[in-house]
N, C-alpha and C positions, 0 to 999 in steps of 0.2 A: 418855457415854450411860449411861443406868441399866442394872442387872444383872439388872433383875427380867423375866420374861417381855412381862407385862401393859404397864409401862410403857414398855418399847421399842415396843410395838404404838400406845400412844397419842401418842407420838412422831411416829408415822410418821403418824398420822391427821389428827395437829394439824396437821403440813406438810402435806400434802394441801388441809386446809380450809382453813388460809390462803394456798395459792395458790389455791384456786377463790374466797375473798375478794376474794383482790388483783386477780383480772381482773373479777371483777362491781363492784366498787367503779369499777376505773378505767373500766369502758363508763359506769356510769352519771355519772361524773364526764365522759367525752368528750360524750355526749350533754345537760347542761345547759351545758356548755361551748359547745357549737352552738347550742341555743336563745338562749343570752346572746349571741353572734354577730349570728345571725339579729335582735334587739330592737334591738341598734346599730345594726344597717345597716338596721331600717325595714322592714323586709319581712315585712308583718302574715302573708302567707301560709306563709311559710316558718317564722313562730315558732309559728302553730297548730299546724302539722304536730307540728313538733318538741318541743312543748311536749307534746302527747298521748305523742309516741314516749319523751320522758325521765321523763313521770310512767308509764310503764308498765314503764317500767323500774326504777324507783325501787317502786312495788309487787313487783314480781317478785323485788327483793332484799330488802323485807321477808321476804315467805315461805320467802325461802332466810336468814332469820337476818343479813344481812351488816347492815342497819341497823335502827335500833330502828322502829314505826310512829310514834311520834309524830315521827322526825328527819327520816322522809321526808312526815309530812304537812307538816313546817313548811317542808320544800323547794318542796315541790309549790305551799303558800299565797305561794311570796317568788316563784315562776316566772309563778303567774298574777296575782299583782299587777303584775308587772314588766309582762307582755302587753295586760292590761288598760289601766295608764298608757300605754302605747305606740297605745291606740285613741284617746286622748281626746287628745292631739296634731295 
């Protein structure tokens, strides 16, 4: 560990933020993980839900910096194509 005041401080902050990363990453990975569920198994209702609950989540980790805007629009556009092709079946 560094000797300097300052950079011990940003040490400690970096861990911090990359555990408050690693659990907002991994909800919003749990929650397209159940949408993509929910599309196999058919169950147009359950993938609406869900599909609102993982793009909301997928915003919320924009504002907290965890993904970029453009990585979660292009999630958001692969979940509601995915839900859409699941209507026309």
């Amino acid at each position: 560990m560094a000797n300097i005041k300052q950079q011990k401080k940003r040490v400690l902050t970096n861990e911090k933020r990359r555990q408050r990363n690693k659990s907002i990453r991994s909800a919003v990975r749990t929650e397209i993980r159940k949408f993509n569920e929910a599309v196999e198994s058919g169950d147009q209702a359950a993938a609406s839900d869900q599909l609102r609950v993982a793009s909301r989540k997928l915003d919320k980790a924009v504002t907290k910096g965890v993904f970029h805007r453009n990585n979660a629009a292009n999630k958001k556009s692969n979940m509601a194509r995915a839900f859409n092709k699941m209507g026309e079946n």
